[in-house]
Each structure stands twice: as C-alpha cells, then as structure tokens.
N, CA, C and O atoms as a GROMACS GRO file, in nm:
protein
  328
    1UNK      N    1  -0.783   0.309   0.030
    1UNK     CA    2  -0.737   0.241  -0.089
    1UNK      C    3  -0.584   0.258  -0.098
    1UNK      O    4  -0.536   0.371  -0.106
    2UNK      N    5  -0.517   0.160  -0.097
    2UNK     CA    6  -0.371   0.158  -0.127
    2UNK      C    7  -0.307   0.175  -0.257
    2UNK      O    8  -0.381   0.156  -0.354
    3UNK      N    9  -0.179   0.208  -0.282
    3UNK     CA   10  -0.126   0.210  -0.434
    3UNK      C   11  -0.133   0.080  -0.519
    3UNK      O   12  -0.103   0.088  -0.638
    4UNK      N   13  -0.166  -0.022  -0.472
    4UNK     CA   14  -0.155  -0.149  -0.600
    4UNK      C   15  -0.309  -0.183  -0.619
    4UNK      O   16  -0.356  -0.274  -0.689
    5UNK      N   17  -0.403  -0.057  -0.513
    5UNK     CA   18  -0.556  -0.114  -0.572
    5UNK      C   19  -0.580   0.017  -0.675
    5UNK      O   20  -0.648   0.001  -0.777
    6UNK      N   21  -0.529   0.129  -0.648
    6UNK     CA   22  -0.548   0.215  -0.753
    6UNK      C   23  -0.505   0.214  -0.853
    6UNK      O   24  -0.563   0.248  -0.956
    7UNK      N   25  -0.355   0.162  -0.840
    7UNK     CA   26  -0.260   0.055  -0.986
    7UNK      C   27  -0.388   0.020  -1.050
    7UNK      O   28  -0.439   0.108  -1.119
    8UNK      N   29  -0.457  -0.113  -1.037
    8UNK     CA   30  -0.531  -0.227  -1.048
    8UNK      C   31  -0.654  -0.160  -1.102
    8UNK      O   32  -0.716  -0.217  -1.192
    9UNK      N   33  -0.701  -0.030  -1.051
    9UNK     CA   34  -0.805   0.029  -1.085
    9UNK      C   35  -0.782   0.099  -1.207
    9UNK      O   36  -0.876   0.090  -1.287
   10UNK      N   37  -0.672   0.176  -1.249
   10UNK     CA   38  -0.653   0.200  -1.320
   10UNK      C   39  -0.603   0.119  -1.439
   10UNK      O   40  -0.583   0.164  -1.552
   11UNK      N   41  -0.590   0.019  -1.407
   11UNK     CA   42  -0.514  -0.070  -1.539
   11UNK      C   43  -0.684  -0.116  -1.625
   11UNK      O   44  -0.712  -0.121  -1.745
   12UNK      N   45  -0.762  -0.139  -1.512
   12UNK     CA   46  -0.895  -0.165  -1.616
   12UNK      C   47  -0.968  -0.037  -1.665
   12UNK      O   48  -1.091  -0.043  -1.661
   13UNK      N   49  -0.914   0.074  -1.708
   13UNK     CA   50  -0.942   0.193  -1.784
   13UNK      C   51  -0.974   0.119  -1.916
   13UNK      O   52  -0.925   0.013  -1.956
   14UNK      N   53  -1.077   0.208  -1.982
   14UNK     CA   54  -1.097   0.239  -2.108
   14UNK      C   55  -1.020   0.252  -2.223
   14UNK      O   56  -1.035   0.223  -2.342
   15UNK      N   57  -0.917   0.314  -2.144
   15UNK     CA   58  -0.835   0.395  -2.241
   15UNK      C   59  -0.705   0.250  -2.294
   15UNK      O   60  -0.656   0.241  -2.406
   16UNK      N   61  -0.686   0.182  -2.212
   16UNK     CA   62  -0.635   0.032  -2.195
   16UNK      C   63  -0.688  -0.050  -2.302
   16UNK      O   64  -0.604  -0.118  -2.360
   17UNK      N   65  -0.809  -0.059  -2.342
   17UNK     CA   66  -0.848  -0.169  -2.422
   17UNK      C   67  -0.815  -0.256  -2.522
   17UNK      O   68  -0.834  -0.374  -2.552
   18UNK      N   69  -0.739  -0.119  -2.578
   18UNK     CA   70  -0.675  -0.178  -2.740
   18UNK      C   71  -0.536  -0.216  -2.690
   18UNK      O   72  -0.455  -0.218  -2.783
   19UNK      N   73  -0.472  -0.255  -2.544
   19UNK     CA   74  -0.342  -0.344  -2.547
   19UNK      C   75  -0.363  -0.478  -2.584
   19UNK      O   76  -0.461  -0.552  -2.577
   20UNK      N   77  -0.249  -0.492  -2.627
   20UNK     CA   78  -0.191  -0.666  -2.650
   20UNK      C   79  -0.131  -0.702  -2.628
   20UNK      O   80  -0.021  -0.651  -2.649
   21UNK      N   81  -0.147  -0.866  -2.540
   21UNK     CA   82  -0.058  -0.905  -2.484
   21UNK      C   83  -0.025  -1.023  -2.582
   21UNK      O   84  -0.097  -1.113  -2.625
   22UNK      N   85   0.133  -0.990  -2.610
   22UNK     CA   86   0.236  -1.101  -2.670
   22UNK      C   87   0.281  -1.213  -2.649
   22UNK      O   88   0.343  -1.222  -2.543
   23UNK      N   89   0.274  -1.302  -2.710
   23UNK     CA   90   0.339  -1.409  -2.618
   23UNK      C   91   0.503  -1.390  -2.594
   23UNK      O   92   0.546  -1.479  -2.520
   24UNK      N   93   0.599  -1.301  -2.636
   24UNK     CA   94   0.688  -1.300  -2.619
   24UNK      C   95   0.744  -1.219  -2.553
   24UNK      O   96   0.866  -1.199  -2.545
   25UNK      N   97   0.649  -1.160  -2.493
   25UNK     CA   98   0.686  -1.042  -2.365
   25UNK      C   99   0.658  -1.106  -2.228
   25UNK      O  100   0.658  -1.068  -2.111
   26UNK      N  101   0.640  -1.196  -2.280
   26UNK     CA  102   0.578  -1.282  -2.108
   26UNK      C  103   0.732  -1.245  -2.031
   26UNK      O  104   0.742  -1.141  -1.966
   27UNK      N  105   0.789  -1.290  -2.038
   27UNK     CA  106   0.947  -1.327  -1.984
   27UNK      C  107   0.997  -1.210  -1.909
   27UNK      O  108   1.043  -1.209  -1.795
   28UNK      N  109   0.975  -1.076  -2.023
   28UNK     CA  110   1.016  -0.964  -1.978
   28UNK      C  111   0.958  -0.897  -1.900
   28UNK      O  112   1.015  -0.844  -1.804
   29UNK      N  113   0.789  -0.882  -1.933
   29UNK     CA  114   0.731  -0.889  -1.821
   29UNK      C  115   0.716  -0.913  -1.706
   29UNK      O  116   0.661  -0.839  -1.624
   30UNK      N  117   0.784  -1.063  -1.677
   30UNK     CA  118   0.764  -1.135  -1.529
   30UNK      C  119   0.916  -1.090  -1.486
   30UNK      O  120   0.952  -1.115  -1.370
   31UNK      N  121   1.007  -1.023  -1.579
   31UNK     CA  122   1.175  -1.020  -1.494
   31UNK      C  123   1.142  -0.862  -1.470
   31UNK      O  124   1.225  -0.818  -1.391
   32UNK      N  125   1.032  -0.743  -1.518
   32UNK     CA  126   0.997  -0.662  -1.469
   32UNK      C  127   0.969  -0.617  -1.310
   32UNK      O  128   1.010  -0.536  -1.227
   33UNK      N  129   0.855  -0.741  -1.326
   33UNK     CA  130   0.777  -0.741  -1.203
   33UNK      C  131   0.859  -0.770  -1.122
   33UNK      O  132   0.880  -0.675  -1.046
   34UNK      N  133   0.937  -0.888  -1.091
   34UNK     CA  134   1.084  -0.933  -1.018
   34UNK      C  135   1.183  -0.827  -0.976
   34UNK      O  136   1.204  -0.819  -0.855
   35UNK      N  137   1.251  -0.741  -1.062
   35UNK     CA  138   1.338  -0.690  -1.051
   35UNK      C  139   1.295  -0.524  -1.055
   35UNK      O  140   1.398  -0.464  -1.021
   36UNK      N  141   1.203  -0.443  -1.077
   36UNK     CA  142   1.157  -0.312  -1.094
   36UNK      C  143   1.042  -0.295  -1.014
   36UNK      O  144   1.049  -0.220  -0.916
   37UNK      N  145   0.952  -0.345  -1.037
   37UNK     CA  146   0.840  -0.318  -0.959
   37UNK      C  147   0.805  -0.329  -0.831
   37UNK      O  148   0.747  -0.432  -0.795
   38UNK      N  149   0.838  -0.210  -0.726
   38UNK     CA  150   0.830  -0.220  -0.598
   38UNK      C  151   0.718  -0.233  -0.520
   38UNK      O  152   0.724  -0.249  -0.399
   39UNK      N  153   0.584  -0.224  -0.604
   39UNK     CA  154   0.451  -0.265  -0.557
   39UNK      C  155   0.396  -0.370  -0.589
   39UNK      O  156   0.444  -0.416  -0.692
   40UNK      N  157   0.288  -0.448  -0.532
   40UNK     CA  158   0.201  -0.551  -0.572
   40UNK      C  159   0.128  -0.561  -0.686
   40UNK      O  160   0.038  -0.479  -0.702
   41UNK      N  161   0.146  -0.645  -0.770
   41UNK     CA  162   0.050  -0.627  -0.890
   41UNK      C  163  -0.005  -0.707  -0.862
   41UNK      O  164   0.026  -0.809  -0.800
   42UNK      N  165  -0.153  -0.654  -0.930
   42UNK     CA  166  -0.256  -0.744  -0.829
   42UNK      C  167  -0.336  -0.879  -0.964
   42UNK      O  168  -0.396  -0.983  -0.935
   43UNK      N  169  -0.319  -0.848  -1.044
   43UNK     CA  170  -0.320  -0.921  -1.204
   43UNK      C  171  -0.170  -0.959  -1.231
   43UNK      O  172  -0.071  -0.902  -1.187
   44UNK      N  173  -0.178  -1.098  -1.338
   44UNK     CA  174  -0.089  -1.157  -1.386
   44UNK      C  175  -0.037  -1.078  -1.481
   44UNK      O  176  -0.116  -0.994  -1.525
   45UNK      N  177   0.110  -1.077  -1.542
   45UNK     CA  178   0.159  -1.026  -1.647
   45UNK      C  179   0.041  -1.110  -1.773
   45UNK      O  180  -0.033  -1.065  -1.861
   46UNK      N  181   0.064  -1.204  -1.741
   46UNK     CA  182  -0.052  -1.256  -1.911
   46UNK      C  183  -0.175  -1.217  -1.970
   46UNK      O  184  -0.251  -1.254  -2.059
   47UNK      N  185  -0.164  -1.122  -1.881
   47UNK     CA  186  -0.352  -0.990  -1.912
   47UNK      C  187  -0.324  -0.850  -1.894
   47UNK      O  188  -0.250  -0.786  -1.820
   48UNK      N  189  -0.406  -0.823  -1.986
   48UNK     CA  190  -0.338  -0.669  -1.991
   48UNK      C  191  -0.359  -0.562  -1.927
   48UNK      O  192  -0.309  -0.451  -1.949
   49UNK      N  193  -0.467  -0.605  -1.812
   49UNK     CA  194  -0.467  -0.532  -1.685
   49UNK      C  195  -0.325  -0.531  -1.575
   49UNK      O  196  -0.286  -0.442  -1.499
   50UNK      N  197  -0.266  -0.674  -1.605
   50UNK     CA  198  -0.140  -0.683  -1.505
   50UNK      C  199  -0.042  -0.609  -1.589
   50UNK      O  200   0.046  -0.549  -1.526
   51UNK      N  201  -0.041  -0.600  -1.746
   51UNK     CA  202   0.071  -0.546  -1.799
   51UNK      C  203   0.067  -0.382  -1.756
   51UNK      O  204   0.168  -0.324  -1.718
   52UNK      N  205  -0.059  -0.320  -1.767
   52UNK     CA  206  -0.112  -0.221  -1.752
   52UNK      C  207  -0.011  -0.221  -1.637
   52UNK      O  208   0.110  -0.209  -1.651
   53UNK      N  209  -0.070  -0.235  -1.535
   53UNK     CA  210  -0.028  -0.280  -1.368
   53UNK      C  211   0.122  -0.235  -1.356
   53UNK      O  212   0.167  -0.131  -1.308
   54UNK      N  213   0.183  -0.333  -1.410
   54UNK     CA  214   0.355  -0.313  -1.426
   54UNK      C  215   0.394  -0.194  -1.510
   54UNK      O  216   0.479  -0.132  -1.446
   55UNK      N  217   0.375  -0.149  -1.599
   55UNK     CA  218   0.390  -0.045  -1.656
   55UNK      C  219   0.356   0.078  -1.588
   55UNK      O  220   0.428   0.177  -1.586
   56UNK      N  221   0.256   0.069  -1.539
   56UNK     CA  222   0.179   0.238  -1.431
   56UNK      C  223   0.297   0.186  -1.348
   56UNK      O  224   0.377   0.279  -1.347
   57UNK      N  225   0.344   0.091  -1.284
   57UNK     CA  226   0.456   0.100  -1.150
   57UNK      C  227   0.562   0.140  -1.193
   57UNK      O  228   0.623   0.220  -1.122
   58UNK      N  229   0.600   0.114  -1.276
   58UNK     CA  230   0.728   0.084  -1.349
   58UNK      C  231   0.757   0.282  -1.353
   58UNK      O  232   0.823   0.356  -1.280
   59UNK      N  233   0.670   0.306  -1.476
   59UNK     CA  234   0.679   0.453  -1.491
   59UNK      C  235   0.687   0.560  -1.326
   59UNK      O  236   0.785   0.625  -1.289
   60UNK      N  237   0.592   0.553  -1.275
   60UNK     CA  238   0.593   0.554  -1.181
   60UNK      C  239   0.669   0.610  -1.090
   60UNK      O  240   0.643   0.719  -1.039
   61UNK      N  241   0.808   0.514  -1.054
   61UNK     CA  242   0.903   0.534  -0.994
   61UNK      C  243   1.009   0.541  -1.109
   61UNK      O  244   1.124   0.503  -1.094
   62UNK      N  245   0.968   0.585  -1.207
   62UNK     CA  246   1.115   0.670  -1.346
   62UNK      C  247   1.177   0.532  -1.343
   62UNK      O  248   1.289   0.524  -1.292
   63UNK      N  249   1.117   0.418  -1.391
   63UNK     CA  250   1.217   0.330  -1.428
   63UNK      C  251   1.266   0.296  -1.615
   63UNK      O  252   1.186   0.302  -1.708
   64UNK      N  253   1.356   0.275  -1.622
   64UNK     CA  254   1.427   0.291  -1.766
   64UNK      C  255   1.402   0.144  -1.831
   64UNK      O  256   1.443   0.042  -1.775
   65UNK      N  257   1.331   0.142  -1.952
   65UNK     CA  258   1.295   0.011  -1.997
   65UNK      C  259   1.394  -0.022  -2.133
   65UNK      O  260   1.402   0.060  -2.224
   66UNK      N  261   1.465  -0.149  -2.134
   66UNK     CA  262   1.572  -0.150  -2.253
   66UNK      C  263   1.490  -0.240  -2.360
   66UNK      O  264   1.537  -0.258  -2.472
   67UNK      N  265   1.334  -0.310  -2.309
   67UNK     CA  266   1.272  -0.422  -2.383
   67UNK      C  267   1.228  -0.314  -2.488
   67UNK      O  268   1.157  -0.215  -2.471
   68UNK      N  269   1.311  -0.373  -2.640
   68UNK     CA  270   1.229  -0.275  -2.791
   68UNK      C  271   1.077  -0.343  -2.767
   68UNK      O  272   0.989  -0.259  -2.783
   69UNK      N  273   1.034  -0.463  -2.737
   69UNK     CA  274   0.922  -0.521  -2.778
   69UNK      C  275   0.833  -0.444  -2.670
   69UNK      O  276   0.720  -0.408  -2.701
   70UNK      N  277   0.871  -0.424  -2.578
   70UNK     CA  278   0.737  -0.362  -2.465
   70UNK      C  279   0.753  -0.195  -2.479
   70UNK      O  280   0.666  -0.128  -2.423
   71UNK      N  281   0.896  -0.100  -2.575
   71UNK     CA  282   0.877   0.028  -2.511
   71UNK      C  283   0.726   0.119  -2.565
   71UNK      O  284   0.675   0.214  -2.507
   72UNK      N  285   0.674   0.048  -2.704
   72UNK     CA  286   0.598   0.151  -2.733
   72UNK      C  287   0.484   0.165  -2.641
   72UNK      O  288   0.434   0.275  -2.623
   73UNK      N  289   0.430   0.033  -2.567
   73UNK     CA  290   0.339   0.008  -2.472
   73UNK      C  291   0.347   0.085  -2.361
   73UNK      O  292   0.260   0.143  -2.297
   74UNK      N  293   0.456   0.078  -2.349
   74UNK     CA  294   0.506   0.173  -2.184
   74UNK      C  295   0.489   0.313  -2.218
   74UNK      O  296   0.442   0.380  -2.126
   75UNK      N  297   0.521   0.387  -2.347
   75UNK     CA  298   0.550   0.529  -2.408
   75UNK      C  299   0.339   0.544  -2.425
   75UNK      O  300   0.281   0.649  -2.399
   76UNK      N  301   0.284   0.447  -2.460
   76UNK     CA  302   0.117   0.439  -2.505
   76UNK      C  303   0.085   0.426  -2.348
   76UNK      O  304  -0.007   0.507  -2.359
   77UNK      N  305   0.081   0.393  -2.213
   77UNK     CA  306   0.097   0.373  -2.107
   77UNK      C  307   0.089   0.521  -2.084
   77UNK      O  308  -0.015   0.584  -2.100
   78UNK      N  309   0.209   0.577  -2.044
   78UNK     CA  310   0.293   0.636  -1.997
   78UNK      C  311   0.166   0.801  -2.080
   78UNK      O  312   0.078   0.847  -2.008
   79UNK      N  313   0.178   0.834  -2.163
   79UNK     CA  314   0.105   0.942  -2.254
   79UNK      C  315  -0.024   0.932  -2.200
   79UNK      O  316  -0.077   1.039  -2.168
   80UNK      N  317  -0.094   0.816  -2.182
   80UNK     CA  318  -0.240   0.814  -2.170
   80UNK      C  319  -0.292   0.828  -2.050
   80UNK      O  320  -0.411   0.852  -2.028
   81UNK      N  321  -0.164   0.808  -1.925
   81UNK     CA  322  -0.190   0.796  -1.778
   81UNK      C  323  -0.151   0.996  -1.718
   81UNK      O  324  -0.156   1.039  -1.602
   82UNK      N  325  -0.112   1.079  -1.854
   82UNK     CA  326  -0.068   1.201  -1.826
   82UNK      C  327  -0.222   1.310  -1.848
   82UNK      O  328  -0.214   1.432  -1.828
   0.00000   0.00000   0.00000
C-alpha cells in the first residue's frame, strides 16, 4: 500500500464525517493540491474525503496554511489524525 492509498484510507475515517465542504473553498483547495501537495490525491477537492486527502498531505509535510476559511478544518484534521 502506498502513501496516497493510506491518505485515501484514512480520509474515509469516522472521525471525518461531520466535515463540510464549502463552496468557497473550492479554489483554495484546488491551488493547495497544485502548489503544496506532493502526493496523489486520490478524491476530488469537492468531497470531503479529497479535502480530508489534502489536508492529511498538507500537514504531513509541515505545510503553513494562510486560508482563514479552511484553517479550523486543517487544526480539526490535524488534532484528530494525532
């Protein structure tokens, strides 16, 4: 099993359920995945398994997020994956 299927495995956790995906995080999301995320996400940013996805990568490799609209997700992410 490689790192973007255990990503992927982990983004459909339990503990995941209660995310929401915004319509106004799409953008930031997809300039995430583009520009930070050095692995495959194997889900779209528009589900919250792919947000999941980008966020476990993101953290991951200590990356610094400036989006106010996505940090509490990443900090709810980030706590629940510890």
């Amino acid at each position: 099993m490689n790192d973007s299927e255990v990503i992927n495995m982990i983004a459909h956790s339990f503990e995941f359920e209660n995310i929401i995906i915004r319509e106004e995080e799409q953008n930031e999301l997809k300039m995430l995945v583009r520009t930070l995320c050095p692995l495959q996400i194997k889900s779209s940013p528009s589900n919250k398994h792919g947000k999941i996805s980008i966020f476990y990568s993101f953290v991951r490799n200590r990356g610094f997020i400036n989006f106010f609209s996505l940090s509490s997700d990443v900090r709810y992410t980030s706590v629940s994956l510890a």
